[in-house]
N, C-alpha and C positions, 0 to 999 in steps of 0.2 A: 551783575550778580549782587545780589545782597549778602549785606553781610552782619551779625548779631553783636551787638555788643554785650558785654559782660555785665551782669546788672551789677549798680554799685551799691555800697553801703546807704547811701545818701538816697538813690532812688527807694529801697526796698523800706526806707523808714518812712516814705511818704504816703503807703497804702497800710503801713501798722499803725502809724501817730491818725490817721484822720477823726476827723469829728465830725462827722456830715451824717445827718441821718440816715437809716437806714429803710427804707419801705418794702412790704415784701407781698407775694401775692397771696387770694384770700385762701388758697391751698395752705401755703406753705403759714399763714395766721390761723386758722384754725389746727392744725397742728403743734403750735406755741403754746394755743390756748387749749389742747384737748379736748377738740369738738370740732362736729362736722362741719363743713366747707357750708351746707346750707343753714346749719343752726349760728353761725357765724352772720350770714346774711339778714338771718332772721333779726338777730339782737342789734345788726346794723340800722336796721326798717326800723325799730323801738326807739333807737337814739341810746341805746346801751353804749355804744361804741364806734369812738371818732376813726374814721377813715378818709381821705381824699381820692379823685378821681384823677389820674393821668390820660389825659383824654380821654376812652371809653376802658382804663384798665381800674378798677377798683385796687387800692391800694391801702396797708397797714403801717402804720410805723411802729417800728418794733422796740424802742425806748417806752411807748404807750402798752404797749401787749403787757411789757414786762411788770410795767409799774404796777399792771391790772393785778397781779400777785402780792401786794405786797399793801397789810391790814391800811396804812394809813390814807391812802385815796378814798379806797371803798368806805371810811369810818365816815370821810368828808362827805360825799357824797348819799349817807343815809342819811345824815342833819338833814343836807337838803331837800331832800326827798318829805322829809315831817315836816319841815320848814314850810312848802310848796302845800301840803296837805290841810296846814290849820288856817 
């Protein structure tokens, strides 16, 4: 017979404190980013937006989704953009 032990304090702080990235699939990324599952793919094809493969699963990290929000990435990335142009 098994039997359950009681979670402890000490356990339940080890899944609150983590730091370990998070990746998510390109459903649940496109829903971060408020857009379709395939306009998501699309802007992946472009090189808009870094993703990894876990073997055949396309995968997001959701640290990157976030940043995508937030003026100062995007401000970098338009220099480079004119940079690249001239």
């Amino acid at each position: 017979m098994l039997s359950v032990k009681p979670e402890s304090p000490k356990d339940s702080m080890f899944f609150e404190n983590r730091i370990a990235t998070e990746w998510v699939c390109t459903k649940a990324a496109a829903a971060i980013l408020g857009i379709t599952p395939n306009a998501l793919r699309i802007r992946k094809c472009r090189g808009e937006i870094e993703c990894r493969y876990f073997g055949n699963q396309l995968r997001f990290n959701v640290n990157y989704l976030q940043s995508l929000f937030s003026d100062e990435p995007m401000t970098r990335r338009k220099h480079e953009r004119r940079a690249r142009k001239e």
